[in-house]
C-alpha positions as CSV (number, residue, x, y, z in Angstrom):
1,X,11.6,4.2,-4.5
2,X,11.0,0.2,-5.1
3,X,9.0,-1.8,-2.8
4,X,10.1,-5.4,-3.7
5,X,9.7,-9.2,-2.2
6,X,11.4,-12.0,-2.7
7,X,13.2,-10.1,-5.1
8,X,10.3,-9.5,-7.3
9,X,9.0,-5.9,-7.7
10,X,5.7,-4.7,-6.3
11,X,6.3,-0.9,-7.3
12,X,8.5,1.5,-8.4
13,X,7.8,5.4,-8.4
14,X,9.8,9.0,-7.7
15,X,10.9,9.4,-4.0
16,X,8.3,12.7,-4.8
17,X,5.5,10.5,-5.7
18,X,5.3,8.9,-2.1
19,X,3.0,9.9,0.5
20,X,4.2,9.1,4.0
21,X,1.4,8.3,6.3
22,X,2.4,7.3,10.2
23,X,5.7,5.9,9.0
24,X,4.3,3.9,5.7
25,X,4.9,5.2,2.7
26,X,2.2,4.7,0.1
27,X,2.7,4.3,-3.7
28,X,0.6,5.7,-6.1
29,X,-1.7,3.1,-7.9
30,X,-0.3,3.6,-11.3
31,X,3.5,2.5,-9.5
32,X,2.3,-1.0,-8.8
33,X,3.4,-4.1,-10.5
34,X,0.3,-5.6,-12.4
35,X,-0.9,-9.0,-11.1
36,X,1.4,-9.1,-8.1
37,X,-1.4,-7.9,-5.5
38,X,-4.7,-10.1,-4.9
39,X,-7.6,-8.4,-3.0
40,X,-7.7,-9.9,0.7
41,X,-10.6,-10.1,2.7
42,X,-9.6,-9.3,5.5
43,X,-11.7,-6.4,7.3
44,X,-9.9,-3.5,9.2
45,X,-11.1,0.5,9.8
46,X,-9.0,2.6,10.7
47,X,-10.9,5.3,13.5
48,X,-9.5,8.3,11.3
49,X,-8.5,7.3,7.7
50,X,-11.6,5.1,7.1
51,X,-12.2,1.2,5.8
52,X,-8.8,-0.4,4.7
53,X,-8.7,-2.6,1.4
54,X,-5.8,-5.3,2.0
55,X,-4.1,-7.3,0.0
56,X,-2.1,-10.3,0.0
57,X,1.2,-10.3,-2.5
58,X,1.8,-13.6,-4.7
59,X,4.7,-14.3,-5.9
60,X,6.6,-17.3,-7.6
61,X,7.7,-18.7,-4.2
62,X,5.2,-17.9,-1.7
63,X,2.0,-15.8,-1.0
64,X,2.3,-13.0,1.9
65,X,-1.2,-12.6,3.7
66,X,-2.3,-9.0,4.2
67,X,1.5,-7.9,2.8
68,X,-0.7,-4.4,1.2
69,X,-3.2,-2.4,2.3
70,X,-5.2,0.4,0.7
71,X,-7.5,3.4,1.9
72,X,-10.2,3.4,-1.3
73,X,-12.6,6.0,0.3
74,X,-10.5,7.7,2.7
75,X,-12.4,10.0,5.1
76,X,-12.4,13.8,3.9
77,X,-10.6,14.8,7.3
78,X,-7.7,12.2,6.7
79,X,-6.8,14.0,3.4
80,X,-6.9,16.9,4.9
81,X,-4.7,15.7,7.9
82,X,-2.2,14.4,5.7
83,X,-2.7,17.1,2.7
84,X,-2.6,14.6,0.5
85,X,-5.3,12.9,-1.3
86,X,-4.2,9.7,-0.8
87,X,-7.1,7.7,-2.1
88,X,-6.6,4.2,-3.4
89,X,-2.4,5.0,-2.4
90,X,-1.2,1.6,-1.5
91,X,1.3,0.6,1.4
92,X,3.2,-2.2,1.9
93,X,4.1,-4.1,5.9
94,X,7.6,-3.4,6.0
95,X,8.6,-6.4,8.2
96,X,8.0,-8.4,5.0
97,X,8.4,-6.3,2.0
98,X,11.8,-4.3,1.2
99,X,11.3,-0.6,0.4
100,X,14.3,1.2,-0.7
């Protein structure tokens, strides 16, 4: 699967590799495109996964705010929930990034 914006590519991985998660699928860390996503400071927690890590996607034509998000430290019962360990898997808002 490729997660891509303005046609430029944020990650690419197996359709295996993918954890879906409440309708987002997250990409491993080692899928991403270097340099393409810049650490946002924008604070979220979510009640059962834990603190969020967003970030905001630059590319040649445009910068997409809080286009990324990330669960660093997920709480022990969300990897359990999902039975994944999806630590530091990163997922991309779908109403702006393409993911096919």
């Amino acid at each position: 699967m490729r997660a891509t914006i303005d046609g430029v590519l944020l990650a690419d991985t197996d359709r295996e590799h993918i954890i879906l998660i409440e309708g987002s699928r997250y990409f491993p860390a080692d899928s991403l495109t270097i340099g393409t996503l810049k650490v946002s400071p924008t604070p979220y927690v979510c009640p059962w996964k834990g603190q969020a890590l967003y970030y905001s996607v630059e590319t040649p034509h445009q910068e997409y705010i809080d286009a990324a998000w990330c669960y660093p430290h997920p709480k022990r019962s969300a990897i359990e929930t999902v039975g994944h360990n999806f630590t530091g898997y990163v997922a991309f808002d779908t109403t702006r990034v393409v993911i096919e």
